[in-house]
C-alpha positions, 0 to 999 in steps of 0.5 A: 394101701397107704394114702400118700401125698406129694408135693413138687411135681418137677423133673423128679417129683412127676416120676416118683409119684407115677411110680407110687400110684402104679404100684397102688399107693393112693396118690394125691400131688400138689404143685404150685405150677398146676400146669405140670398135674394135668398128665398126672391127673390123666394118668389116675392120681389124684390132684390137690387143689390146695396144701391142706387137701395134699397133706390131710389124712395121709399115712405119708406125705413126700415134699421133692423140691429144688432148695432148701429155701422151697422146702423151708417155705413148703413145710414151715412158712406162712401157711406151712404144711407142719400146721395140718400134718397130724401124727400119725402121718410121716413127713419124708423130705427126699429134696437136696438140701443142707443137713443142716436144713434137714435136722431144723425141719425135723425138730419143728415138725417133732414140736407138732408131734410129727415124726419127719424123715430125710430121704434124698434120692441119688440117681437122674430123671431117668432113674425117677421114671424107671423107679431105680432111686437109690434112697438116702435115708436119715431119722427114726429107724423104725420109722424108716423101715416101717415106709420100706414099701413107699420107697421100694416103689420108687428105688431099686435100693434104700440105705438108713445112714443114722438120725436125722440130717444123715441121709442129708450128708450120704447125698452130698458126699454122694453128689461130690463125687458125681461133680468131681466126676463129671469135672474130670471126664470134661478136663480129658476131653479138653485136652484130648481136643487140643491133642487133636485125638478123635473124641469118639475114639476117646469116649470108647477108650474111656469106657474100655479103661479101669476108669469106666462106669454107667455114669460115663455111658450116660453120658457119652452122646451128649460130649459127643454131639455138645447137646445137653437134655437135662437129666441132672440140671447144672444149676442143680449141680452147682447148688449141691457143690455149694452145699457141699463147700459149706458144710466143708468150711463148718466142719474142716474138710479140705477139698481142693478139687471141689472147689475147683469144680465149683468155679467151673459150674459158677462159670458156666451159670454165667454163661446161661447153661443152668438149665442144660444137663450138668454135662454142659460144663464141658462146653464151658470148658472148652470155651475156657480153652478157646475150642469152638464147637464142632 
């Protein structure tokens, strides 16, 4: 079985590594916060004290981090990973970043002789621990395929979208969607309150409509109560709406109700709700909308 090591032991990272070591991969992780590895370490994984033991005679090596300027740092900054990765170990990024950011990483790590793929991940924290990810996959095609089962380990569906950079973009056009969504289920809420209509009454119709989707029905507790536990941070979503706007001024994309969204997420960063569930921007806008909370 593969010998796989992975770095970032956040929200994500934790789950998706269990899942690798459940499935018998041999797993070696590494954080740079050591609190977050003891549960692992309890749970049979392997702990890496140091980035040289976490990468060294891998058949993969997995970095799951929250920038792109952690994952710049990780790979190719002082005392970088790229400088003890030997081919012919596979460098998987399944971070959120710029493609842009994906395609520099995969020709730096081409230089060493190391063939790195991106593979970001849609789906929450629910979806990491219950190993139902669906993988964005950018790079070598051969090389995508011939890792189908670390990722089978991981997601219930894996998607090959081209070279390199490509499951980079499926992940932003992906994660557009996501914010506009939660934009607009917000927004008709917010009106549904100053129609005075019952909010529960609304949810349901919601999800009995044509509008109706899982998404919503994850969501439905938390805009009923206004209590956010973070299965997709907001300061995450208000990154990738960032990203997102860029790549669109590079490469002319109109995206009106993007940007709209952006300004949303921007405010409610402001007013401390980054590390609330992305759902929390209801709450912003029903203080935009002088609403207090029930």
């Amino acid at each position: 079985m593969k010998k796989v090591g992975f770095i970032g032991m956040g929200m994500m990272g934790a789950p998706m590594a269990l899942n690798l070591h459940k499935a018998g991969f041999d797993v070696t992780v590494y954080n740079r916060s050591k609190e977050r590895l003891q549960p692992l370490k309890e749970k049979g994984l392997t702990v890496a004290e140091t980035l040289v033991d976490v990468v060294k005679e891998k058949d993969v090596v997995i970095t799951m981090l929250s920038n792109d300027e952690a994952v710049k740092e990780v790979v190719t900054g002082d005392n970088g990973i790229i400088e003890y990765i030997e081919a012919p170990t596979i460098l998987v990024d399944m971070s959120t970043v710029s493609p842009d950011t994906s395609i520099f990483l995969a020709g730096v790590a081409k230089e060493m002789g190391v063939t790195m793929i991106d593979a970001p991940v849609s789906g929450s924290s629910n979806a990491a621990e219950n190993g139902t990810l669906v993988i964005l996959g950018g790079g070598d095609k051969q090389v995508f395929e011939s890792i189908g089962d670390v990722f089978r380990a991981m997601g219930k569906t894996t998607l090959y979208f081209g070279e390199n950079g490509s499951g980079s973009k499926a992940k932003l056009v992906i994660n557009l969607m996501l914010g506009i969504t939660m934009q607009g289920i917000s927004e008709s809420l917010v009106l549904a309150e100053k129609f005075f209509l019952d909010r529960g009454l609304v949810l349901e119709m919601m999800q009995q409509a044509a509008v109706a989707s899982p998404f919503l029905g994850f969501k439905k507790d938390s805009l009923l109560r206004e209590e956010y536990p973070a299965a997709f941070a907001l300061k995450h979503m208000h990154k990738d709406l960032g990203l997102i706007l860029g790549q669109a001024r590079e490469n002319g994309s109109v995206l009106p109700a993007t940007s709209a969204a952006y300004q949303s997420y921007t405010a409610a960063m402001n007013h401390q709700m980054e590390d609330m569930d992305m759902a929390a921007v209801f709450s912003e806008l029903l203080q935009q909308s002088g609403v207090e909370k029930k």
